[in-house]
N, C-alpha and C positions, 0 to 999 in steps of 0.2 A: 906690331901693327897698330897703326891708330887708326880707329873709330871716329864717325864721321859725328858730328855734333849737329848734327838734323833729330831731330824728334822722330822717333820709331811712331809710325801710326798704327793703333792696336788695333785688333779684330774686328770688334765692333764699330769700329770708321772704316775698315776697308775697305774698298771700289766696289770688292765683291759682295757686298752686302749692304749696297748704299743704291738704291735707284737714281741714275743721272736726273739733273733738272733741267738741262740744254747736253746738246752734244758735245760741247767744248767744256761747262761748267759742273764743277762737284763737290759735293758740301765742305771738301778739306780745304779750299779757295779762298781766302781772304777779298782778291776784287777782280775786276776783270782786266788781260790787258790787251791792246788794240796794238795795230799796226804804227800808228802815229807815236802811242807813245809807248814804248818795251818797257816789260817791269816782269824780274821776274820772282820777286816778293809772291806772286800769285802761286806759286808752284809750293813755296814752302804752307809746313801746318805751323802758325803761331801760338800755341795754348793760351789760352785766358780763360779765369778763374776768379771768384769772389773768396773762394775756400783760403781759411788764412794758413799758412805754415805753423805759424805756434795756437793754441788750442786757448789761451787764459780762459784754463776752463773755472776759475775758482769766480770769475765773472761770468761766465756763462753757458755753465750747465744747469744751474736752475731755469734756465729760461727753458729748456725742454725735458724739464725733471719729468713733472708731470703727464706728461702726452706718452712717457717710454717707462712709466710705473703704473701710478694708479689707472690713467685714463685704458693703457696697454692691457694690463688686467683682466678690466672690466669689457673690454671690447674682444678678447679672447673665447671669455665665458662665453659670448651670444655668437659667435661669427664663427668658431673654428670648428670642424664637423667630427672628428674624432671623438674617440671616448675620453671619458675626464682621468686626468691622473692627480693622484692627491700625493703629495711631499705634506707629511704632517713635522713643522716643525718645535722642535724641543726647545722651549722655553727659555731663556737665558734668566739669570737669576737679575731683582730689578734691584741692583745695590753698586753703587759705583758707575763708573767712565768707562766708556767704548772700550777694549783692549784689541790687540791685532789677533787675537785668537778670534775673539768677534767678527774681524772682519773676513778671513778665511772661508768662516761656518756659513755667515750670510750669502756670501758671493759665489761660493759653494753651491748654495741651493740656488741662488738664482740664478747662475749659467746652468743648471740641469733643467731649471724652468722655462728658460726662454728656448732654450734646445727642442724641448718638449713641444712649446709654443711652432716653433717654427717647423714642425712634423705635423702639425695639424689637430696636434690634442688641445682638448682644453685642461687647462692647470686648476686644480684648487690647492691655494697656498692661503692658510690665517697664520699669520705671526703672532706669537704668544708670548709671557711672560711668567716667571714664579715670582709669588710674591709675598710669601708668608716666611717665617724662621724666625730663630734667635738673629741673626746679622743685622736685617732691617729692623729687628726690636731697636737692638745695642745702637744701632746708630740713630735711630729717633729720641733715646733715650740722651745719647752724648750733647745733643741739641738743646738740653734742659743748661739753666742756666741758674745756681743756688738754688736747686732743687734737687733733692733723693730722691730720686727714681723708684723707690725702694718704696716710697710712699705713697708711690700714684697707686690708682685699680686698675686692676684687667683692663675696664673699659676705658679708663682714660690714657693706659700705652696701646690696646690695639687703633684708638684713633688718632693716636700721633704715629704709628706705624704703616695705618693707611695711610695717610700725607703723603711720607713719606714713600711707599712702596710708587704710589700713585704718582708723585715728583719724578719719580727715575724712569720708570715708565717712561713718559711722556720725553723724557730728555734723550733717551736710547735709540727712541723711535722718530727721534727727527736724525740722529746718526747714522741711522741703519737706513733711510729716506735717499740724506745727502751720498751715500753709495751708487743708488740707485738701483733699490733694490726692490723687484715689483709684489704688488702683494695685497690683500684686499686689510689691508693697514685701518680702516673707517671701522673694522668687525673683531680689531685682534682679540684673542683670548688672554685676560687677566686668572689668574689662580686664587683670588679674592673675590671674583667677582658669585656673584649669589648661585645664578644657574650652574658655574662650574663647580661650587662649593656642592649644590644637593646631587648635580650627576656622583662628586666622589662618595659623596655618602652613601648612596644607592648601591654603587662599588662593595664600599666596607660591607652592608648589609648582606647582597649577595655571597661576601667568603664571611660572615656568620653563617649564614645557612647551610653552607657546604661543610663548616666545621674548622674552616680554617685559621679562626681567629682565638686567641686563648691568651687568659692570664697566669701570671705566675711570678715567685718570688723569688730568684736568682740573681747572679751576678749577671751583669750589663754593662758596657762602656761607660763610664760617668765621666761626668766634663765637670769639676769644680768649679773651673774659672767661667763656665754658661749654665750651670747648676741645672744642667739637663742630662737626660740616658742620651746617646750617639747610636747610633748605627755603623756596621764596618765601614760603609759606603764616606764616612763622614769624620775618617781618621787619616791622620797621614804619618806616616813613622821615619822616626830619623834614627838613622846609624849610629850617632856619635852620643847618644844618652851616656849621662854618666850615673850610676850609683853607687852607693856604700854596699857593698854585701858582703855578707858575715857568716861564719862558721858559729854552729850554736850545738851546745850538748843539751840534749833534753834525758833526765834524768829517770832511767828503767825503774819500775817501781812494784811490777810483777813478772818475771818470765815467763816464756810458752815455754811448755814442758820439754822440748825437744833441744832448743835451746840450755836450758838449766841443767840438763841430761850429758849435755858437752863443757860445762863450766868446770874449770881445773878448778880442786878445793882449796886454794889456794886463794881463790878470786873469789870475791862475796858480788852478792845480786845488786848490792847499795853501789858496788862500784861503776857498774855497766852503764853505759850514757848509749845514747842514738844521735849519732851527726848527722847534723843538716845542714843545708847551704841554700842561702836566698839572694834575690836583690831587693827583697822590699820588708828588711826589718819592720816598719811598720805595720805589716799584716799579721806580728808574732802576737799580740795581743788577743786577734780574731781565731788564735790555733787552733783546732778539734779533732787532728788526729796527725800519726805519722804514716805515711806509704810506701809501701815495699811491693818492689815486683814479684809475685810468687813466680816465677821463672830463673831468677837471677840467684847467684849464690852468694852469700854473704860470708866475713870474716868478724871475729872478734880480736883486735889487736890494741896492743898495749900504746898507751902513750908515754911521752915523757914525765909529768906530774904524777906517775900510779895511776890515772883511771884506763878504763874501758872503753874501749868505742866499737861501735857495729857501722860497720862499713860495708858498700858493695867491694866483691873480689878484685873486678875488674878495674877498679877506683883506685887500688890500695897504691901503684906507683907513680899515678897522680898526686896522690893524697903524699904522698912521703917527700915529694918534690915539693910541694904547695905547704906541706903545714911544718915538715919533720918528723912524721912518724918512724915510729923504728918498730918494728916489730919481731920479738922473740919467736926464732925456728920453729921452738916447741910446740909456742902455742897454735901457729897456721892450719895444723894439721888438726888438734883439740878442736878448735873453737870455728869451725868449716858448718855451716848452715847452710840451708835451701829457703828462698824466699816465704814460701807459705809453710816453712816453720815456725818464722817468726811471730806468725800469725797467731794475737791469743797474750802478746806480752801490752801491759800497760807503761804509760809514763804519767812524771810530772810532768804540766804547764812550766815552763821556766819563767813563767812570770807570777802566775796565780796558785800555781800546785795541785789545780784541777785533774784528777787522773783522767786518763785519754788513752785510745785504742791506736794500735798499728792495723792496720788496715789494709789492703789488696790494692793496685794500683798498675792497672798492664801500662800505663803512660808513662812508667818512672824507666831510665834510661841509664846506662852505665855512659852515657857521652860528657856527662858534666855533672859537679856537684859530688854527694856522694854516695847518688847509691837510693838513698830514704830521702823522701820528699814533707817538709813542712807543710803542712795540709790546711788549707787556710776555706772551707766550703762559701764562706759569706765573698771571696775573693776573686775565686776564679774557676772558669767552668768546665777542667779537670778536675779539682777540687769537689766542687757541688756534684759534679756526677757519681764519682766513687763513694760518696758521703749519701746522697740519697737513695741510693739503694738499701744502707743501714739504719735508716730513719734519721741518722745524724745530720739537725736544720743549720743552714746557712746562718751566719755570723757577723754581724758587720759595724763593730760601733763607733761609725764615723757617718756626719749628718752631707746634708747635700752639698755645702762648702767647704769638704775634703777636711773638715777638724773633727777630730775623736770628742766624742760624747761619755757619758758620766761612765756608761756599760763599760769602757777601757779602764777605767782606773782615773778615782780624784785626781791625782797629778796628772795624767795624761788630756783630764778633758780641755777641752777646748784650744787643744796645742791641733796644730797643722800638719797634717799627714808625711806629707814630703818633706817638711822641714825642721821646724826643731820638737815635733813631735816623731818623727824618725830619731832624731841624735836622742833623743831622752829616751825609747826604748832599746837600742843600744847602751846608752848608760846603766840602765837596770839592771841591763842583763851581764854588764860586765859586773858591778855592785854584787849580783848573785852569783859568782862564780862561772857562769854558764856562755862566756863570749871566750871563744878559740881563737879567731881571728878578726878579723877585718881589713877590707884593702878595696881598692878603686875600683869600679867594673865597668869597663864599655860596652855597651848592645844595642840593638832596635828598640826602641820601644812606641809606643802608640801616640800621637799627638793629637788636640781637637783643632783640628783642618782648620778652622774659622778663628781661634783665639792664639792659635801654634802655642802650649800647654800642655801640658803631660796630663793625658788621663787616668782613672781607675778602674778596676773591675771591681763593681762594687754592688750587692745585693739588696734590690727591690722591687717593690712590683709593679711588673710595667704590662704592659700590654705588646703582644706578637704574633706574627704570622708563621704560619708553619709551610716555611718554606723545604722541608725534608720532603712533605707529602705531593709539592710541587713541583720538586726539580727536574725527577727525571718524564715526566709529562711536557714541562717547560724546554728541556734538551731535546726531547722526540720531535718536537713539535718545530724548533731550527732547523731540523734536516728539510725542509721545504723553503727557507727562507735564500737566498743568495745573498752572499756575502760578496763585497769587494773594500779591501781584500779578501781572498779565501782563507787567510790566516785569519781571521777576525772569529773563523768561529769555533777553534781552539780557545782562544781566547775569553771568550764570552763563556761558553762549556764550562769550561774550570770554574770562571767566577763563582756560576750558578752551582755548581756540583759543590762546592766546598762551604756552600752557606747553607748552613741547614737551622735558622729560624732568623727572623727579620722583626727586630724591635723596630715599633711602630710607634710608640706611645712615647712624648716630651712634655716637662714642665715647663712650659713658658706659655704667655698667655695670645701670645700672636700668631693662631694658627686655627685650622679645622677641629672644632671639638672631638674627640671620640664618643659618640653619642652614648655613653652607659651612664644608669642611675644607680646606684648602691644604698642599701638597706641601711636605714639608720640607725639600727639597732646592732645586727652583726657583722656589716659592711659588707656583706656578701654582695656582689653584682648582680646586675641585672641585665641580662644581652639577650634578648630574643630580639624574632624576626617583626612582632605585631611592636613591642617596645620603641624598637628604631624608628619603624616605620612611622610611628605618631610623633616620633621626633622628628625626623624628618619632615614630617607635616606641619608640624609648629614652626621650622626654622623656613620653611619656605613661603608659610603666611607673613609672618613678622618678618620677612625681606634679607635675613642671610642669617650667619650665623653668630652678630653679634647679638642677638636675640637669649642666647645660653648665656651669655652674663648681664645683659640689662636687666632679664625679667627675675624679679625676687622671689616669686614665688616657684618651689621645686614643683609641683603639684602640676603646674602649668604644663611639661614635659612629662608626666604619668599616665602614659594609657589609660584606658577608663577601667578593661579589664584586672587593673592592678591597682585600683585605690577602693575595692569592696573585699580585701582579703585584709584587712588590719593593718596591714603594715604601709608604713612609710616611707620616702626615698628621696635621697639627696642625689643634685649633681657630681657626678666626678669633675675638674677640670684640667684633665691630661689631653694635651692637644695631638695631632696623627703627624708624623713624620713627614718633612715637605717631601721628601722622597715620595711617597702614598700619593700627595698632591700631583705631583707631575705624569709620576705614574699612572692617574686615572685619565691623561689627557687626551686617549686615545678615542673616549666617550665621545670625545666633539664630534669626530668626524662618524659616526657610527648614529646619533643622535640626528646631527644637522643636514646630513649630503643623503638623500633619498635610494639615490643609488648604493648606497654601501651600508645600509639599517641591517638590511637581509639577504643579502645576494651571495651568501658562502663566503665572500672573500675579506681577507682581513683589513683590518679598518682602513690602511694606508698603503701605498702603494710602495711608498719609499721613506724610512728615516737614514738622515745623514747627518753625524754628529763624531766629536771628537773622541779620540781611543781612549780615554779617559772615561766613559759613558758606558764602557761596556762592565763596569761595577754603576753602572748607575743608572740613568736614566733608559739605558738599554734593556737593562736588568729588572728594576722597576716597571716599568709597563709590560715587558714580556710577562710577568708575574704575574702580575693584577689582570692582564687578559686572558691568559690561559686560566685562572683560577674562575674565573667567572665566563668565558667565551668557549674556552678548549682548545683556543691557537693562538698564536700571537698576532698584536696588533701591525705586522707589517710585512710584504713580500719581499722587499731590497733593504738590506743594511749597508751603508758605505760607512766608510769607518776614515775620517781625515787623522793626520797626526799632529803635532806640536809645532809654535811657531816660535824658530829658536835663534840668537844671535849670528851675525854672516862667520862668527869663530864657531858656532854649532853648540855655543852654552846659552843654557839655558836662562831666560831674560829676570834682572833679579833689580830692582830698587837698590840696594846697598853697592852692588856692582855698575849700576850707572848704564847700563843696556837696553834699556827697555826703551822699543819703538810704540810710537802712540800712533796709531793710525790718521788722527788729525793730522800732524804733524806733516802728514805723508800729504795730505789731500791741501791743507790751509797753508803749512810754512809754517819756518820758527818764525822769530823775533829777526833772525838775522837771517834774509831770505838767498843770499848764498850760500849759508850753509846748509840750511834747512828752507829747501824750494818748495813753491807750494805746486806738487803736480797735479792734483786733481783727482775726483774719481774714477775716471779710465787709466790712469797709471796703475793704480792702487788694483784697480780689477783683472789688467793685464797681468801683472802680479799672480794674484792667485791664478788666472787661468795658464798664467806657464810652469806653474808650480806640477811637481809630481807628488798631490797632494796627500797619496795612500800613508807616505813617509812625512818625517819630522820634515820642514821646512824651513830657510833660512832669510834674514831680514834684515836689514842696514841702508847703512850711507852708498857703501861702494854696488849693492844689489841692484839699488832702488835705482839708479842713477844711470843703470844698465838698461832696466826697464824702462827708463824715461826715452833714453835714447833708442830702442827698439818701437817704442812708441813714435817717435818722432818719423822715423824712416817710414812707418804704417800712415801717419797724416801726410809728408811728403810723397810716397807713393802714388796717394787714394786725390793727392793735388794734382798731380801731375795726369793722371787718367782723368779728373773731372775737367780739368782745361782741354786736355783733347776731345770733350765732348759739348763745347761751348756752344749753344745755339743748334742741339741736334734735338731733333724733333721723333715721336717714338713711329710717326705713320713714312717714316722714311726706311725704315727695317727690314729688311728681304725676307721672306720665307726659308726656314731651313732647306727645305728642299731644292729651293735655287739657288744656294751660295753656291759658289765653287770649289772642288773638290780642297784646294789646299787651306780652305776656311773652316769647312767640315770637319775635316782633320784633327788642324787647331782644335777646334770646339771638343770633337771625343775623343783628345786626351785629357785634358781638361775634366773632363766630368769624370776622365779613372783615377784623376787623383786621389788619393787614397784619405778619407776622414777616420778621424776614431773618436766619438761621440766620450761624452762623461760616463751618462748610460742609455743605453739602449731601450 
């Protein structure tokens, strides 16, 4: 059947909804026509339209940027009569180029904005930024030019890092603009700036007072290559690590009685060795004890060479596949231990000959290894915990750029941990009889996210939150919050449940001081509530907080009650984790919007940020405001996911994948293959996205999108030409259309919407 190629006249032109102008004459009529001369051009509708078919919008969306963001906005606040809803957004970090993950998050929030908007509420949306860390150090630093970095002060990298912070800023937020994305952009919050600097500090104060904040001197993530402590939040780990790991005899030098009791007379006590198994020879220097699970049963079996070894039981046909052990019938049955037998026997150090205790250890496992665990306290915080119960202190003698110090051994110092100060303790210990094996080892291991670097666990004292005393208050306290998805709060749960303390404290000089003074006599700290708060006072006279490294004199920042007791008191300068930073950001909206100081409800109505955040930035403010509020800073969590190549891998520089969102909006170079669609391509984009999930992004997607695009401007041309010259006092009343108009109309209005959020 064909269709007649006359224009469908829609709804709103129809007869029945158009009040006649003459009895013959009606708005759908081009002219009139007379007896004399017939024409029946009159009967047809001609559409005419200024509206263009193609959109070049890269010319001419700025010309109504304005009027549909900020002017939009700001006209919202005063006119729309609903109650305010607040989307507090999460900061982007200010270091680098727009990414399309960027554009997701924004467009994201501001189709739930304008949604919001057009229900009647009023929006409060401030866009923010983090702008403190090691990354913007490093890259203000890369900027020097025949100069060591290494020689500037404090003061003169934090003020080439504000420049800097401050440069990208400004360049993101004309990115985030040409989106069009509305937002009271004239007020955004910086994490540098002075008032957000003293609201976080008021933060830290409050969890000193609650008890939540505490020092101490254990192992911590260490980043060599950023010569700072990490937080887990700030590690990324890869599968394919490789290490040297070694079988080591550590040489029995006193037995536990119950042991010696089972030792055929045949076999002397000088023979008996304890095997262990590592992947980080270089932690053998650091040893202070050996670990046995008092649960597990142990063997003493023979090697090839004549000696001894104490082995788990359950190891032993590992161990005979893996090394070659053989072990005599006889002795299986002799030389049968229980874990906390062992307990009570010494050895040598196999490097120093230090005697050293075997030890209790419920984390030692018959899954790997053999059994007895290399106990290394200064290294790792299995280690340090079974160690400090004993009074046995942490160990650690390697300085902040991961080389061993003099404490390891003249020949070891100043060798490099990972590299050939690892092969050179292996060497020793082959030199000493005491290397069994060695061979390749693949595993996870931890990297620093920002440098991609293998970290350490390595023993100093930092500064921490005690996140154990918060967790399960912080996880009560989710069951009120809505999640979308409802997976998100499995998610988030675990993260929270499985951290139980939150290093706070970084060496580098571009950041939020931790306001403590130290004794300069016995270093002891200084952390009360009146201390802070005068520091506090001082950083918010002197205009922010690079005031703690201008001013020369300590004394400056000493309460008054504390400089009539004798004693004296220096600065520390360990700056607060930008995590701590972003995390206090919930202050603004609690601080600034009148409505939400006091009103029970928590600071924000809605955060919506990537699945990535829920160790992070979800995590962090959820903390920092139950520690200090007793809920969390927000009633809706949306949780968007990854934006990943149209093959579903994920976008990588080396692999040649990676979509720039310009790219999408401006054009390449060569504008066929890389067109410039604009910001309504890019935003139709995300809003057809099924954003809960990873999402996908290319040549052949975008190009899909263009052209669903395109049928939306031809459509929206085609109705606006059918309505050329109609004027709105020409409009009939609902109640006098005619019934097949009505109709029309409430079906229409059932079609079915499904909003972002509700």
């Amino acid at each position: 059947m064909r269709l007649s190629r006359l224009p469908y006249i829609p709804a709103h032109c129809h007869l029945s909804r158009l009040k006649p102008l003459s009895p013959r004459v009606y708005p759908c009529t081009m002219s009139t026509t007379t007896a004399a001369n017939p024409s029946y051009a009159d009967t047809l509708l001609l559409p005419k339209t200024t509206f263009p078919l193609r959109a070049d919008a890269v010319n001419r969306e700025h010309a109504f940027r304005d009027r549909c963001t900020t002017d939009l906005y700001h006209w919202q606040l005063e006119n729309n009569p609903k109650d305010l809803f607040v989307l507090h957004d999460g900061p982007p970090y200010a270091n680098g180029g727009l990414h399309i993950g960027h554009a997701i998050n924004k467009i994201l929030k501001d189709i739930t904005n304008r949604y919001k908007v057009l229900q009647g509420h009023r929006v409060h949306y401030v866009p923010g930024w983090d702008c403190h860390g090691l990354p913007i150090e490093l890259k203000a630093l890369e900027e020097l030019k025949n100069i060591d970095g290494s020689q500037l002060t404090p003061t003169e990298i934090r003020k080439m890092a504000r420049a800097r912070a401050l440069s990208e800023v400004e360049k993101q937020k004309q990115g985030f603009i040409s989106w069009g994305v509305m937002g009271d952009w004239d007020n955004a919050y910086k994490t540098l700036d002075k008032d957000f600097e003293v609201r976080q500090l008021k933060v830290f104060k409050k969890m000193v007072n609650k008890g939540y904040i505490y020092r101490q001197h254990k192992p911590v993530y260490w980043s060599p290559s950023s010569k700072t402590a990490l937080a887990e939040a700030e590690l990324e780990y890869k599968d394919d690590h490789l290490s040297r790991s070694i079988y080591v005899k550590f040489s029995v030098v006193q037995l536990a009685p119950a042991l010696a009791n089972l030792l055929p007379k045949e076999v002397s006590a000088s023979s008996v060795h304890a095997l262990v198994w590592t992947t980080t020879p270089w932690t053998i220097p650091a040893n202070k004890a050996v670990a046995v699970n008092p649960d597990m049963v142990y063997l003493l079996v023979k090697s090839a060479d004549g000696s001894h070894l104490v082995v788990a039981k359950d190891r032993l046909q590992a161990l005979r596949e893996e090394l070659g052990i053989e072990t005599a019938v006889e002795l299986t049955q002799l030389a049968e231990v229980a874990g906390s037998d062992l307990l009570g026997t010494t050895y040598a150090h196999p490097l120093t000959d230090e005697i050293l205790p075997f030890i209790a250890g419920a984390y030692v496992t018959a899954e790997s290894g053999t059994g007895l665990v290399h106990t290394a306290p200064g290294h790792g915080m299995e280690d340090y915990e079974a160690c400090r119960s004993l009074g046995i202190k942490p160990f650690s003698p390697v300085d902040d750029t991961g080389h061993f110090t003099a404490e390891a051994g003249a020949d070891l110092a100043g060798k490099f941990t990972f590299t050939d100060g690892n092969a050179l303790v292996i060497d020793k210990l082959t030199e000493r009889g005491r290397l069994v094996r060695e061979r390749k080892y693949k595993h996870k291991y931890p990297y620093d996210w920002r440098t991609k670097k293998p970290v350490m666990l390595r023993a100093t004292a930092q500064w921490f939150a005690n996140v154990e005393e918060l967790q399960k208050k912080a996880v009560e306290s989710l069951k009120a919050v809505r999640m979308v998805p409802e997976s998100s709060f499995r998610r988030i749960e675990q993260f929270t449940l499985s951290r139980k303390e939150w290093c706070i404290s970084r060496q580098r000089a571009w950041g939020v001081p931790i306001p403590v003074l130290y004794d300069t006599e016995t270093g002891e700290p200084l952390l009360t509530d009146s201390s802070v708060q005068h520091i506090i006072a001082v950083i918010e006279r002197m205009g922010g907080t690079d005031a703690w490294w201008e001013v020369k004199d300590d004394a400056v920042f000493v309460a008054d009650e504390y400089k009539t007791k004798g004693k004296t008191y220096r600065r520390g300068y360990d700056t607060m984790d930008v995590w701590f930073d972003s995390g206090s950001s919930w202050t603004l909206v609690k601080d600034k919007i009148a409505e939400r100081s006091d009103d029970g409800r928590p600071a924000a109505d809605l955060y919506l940020e990537g699945s990535d955040q829920h160790r992070g930035w979800f995590q962090s403010s959820l903390l920092t405001s139950v520690a200090v509020t007793g809920k969390p800073p927000y009633s809706i969590l949306i949780t968007h996911g990854f934006v990943l190549d149209e093959h579903g891998r994920k976008m990588s520089k080396s692999i040649g994948n990676v979509v720039e969102p310009k790219l999408i909006t401006h054009g390449g170079k060569d504008l066929k293959q890389q067109p410039a669609y604009g910001a309504d391509v890019l935003r139709l984009w995300v809003a057809a996205s099924e954003y809960t999930r990873d999402v996908t992004i290319g040549k052949t997607v975008m190009a899909h999108v263009s052209e669903s695009m395109r049928k939306i401007r031809t459509t929206a041309r085609f109705m606006l030409s059918n309505i050329d010259g109609f004027s709105e006092e020409r409009m009939v009343n609902y109640a006098d259309l005619k019934e097949v108009s009505s109709l029309q109309n409430r079906n229409m209005a059932a079609f079915p919407r499904r909003p972002l959020i509700a």
